[in-house]
N, C-alpha and C positions, 0 to 999 in steps of 0.2 A: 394319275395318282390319287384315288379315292383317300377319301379323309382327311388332306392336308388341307387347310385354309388357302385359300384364292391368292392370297397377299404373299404367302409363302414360293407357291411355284413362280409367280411374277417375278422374285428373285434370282430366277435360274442364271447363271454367268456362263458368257458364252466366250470362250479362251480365245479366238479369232477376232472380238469385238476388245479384249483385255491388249491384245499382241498390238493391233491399230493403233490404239489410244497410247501404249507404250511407245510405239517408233515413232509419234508424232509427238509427245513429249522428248522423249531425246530427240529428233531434230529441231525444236524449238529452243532448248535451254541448250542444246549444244556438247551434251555430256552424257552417257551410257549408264544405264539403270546397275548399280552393284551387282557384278555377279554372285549366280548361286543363289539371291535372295529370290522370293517369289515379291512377282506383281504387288499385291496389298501389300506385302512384308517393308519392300521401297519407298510406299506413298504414304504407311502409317504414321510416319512424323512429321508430316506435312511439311521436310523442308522442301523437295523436287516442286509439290505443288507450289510453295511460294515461290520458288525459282520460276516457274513456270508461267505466273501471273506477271513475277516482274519485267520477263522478255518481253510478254506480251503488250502490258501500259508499264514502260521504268516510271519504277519510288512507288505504284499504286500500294505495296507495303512495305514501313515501310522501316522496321525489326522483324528479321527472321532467327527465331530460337533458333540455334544449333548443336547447343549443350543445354541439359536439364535434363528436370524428373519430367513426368508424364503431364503435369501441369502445362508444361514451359511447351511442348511439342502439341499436347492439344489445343492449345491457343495457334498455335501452326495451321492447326486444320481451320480453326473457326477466325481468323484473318485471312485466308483462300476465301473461305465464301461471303465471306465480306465484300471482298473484291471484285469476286465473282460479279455478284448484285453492282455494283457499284460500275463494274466493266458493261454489263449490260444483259445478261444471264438470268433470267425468267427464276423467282426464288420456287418455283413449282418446279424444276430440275435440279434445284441441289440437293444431296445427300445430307443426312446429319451425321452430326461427328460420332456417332458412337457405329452409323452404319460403316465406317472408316475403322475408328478405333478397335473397339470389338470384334471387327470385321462380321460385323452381323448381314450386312448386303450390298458386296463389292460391286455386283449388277449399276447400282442404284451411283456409285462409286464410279463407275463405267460412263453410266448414264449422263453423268454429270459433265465429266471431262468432253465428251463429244458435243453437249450444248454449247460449251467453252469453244470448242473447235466452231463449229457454227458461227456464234455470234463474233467469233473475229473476221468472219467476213463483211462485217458492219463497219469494221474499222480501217478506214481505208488507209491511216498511217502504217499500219500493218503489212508488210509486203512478204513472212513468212511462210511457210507451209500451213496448210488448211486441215482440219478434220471434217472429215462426212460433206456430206449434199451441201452448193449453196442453198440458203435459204432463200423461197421466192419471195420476188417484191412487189408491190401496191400496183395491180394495174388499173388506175382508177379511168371512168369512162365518163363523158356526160353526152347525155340526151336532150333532144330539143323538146317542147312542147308535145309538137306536132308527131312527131316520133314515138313516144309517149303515151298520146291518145289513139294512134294506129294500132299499137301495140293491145290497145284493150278489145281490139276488134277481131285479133283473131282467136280462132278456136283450136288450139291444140289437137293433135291427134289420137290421142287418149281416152279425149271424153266425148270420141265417136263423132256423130255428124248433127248439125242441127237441124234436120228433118223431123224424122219423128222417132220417137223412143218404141220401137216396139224387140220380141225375142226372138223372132222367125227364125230359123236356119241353127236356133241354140238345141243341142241334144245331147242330154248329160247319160252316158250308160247305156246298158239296153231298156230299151221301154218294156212293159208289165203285160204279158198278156193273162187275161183271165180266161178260162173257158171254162165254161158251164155245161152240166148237167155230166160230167164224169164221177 
C-alpha cells in the first residue's frame, strides 16, 4: 500500500486473531459476547474486559461502571489496564484507551488481550483456559572455569582455518581477456 505510513498498515486486524481472543474471553468470564454486536462494539465499555481481569485475580478491580455517560465506561477501560500492569502484562502491550474507544486500532486491542492470555500462564493459581503460546522460561546454565577457557580456544567454522589466509581457488565471473593488436 504505497503512501500510507508504516504505523498505519501495522494496524491491520486480523478477524481470526479478533474470533481467538473472543472465545477465550467468553470461556474465562463464563458468558457469551451480545449478539449482533461487533467484537470492538462489546469491549468498547470495558465492562467484559473488567469482567475478565476479575476471573482472572478476583477484587484486582475493584468498581466496575455499568451504567453511565462515557466518562464512567472509560474509566472502565483505563482500570483494565491498570490491572493489566499490575497482573503482570508488559505496559509495552497495552493499548490506549482511545485505540478502544475511538476504535482507532482494534489490532493493537487484539494485541493486548493475547499478552493477557500469555501472561496467565505465569499464574499458577490460574487453572483456566490459556491464549496463545506458552511463554518460554529462563534456561539458565553455568560453566566451570575450565570450560570457559576451552571455549576461547576454539575457532569456529566461519572464520575459516588458522593456517594461512590466502584467495587461491576464489573466482569471481568470467576473467577479462585482452587481446591485442586487432
Amino acid at each position: 500500500m504505497p503512501g500510507r505510513p508504516i504505523w498505519q498498515c501495522a494496524g491491520k486486524r486480523e478477524p481470526e486473531k479478533e474470533a481467538e481472543a473472543q472465545s477465550w474471553i467468553e470461556a474465562v468470564i463464563g458468558e457469551r459476547f451480545p449478539p449482533g454486536i461487533a467484537y470492538e462494539e462489546a469491549l468498547r465499555d470495558g465492562i467484559i474486559l473488567c469482567k475478565l481481569m476479575n476471573r482472572l485475580q478476583p477484587g484486582i478491580i475493584t468498581k466496575v461502571n455499568i451504567s453511565g455517560g462515557d466518562y464512567k465506561f472509560m474509566d472502565n477501560i483505563s482500570q483494565f489496564q491498570k490491572a493489566c500492569v499490575k497482573y503482570g502484562v508488559p505496559d509495552v502491550d497495552l493499548f490506549q484507551t482511545t485505540d478502544l474507544w475511538d476504535q482507532k486500532n482494534i489490532a493493537l486491542v487484539t494485541q493486548t488481550i493475547f499478552a493477557l492470555g500469555r501472561t496467565a500462564y505465569k499464574h499458577p493459581e490460574w487453572r483456566g483456559p490459556f491464549l496463545g503460546p506458552k511463554p518460554a522460561e529462563e534456561n539458565r546454565r553455568e560453566f566451570s572455569e575450565d570450560v570457559l577457557r576451552a571455549g576461547q580456544t576454539v575457532i569456529g567454522l566461519q572464520a575459516g582455518t588458522n593456517k594461512v589466509a590466502t584467495q587461491s581457488g576464489q573466482n569471481f565471473g568470467a576473467s577479462r581477456k585482452i587481446i591485442l593488436g586487432k
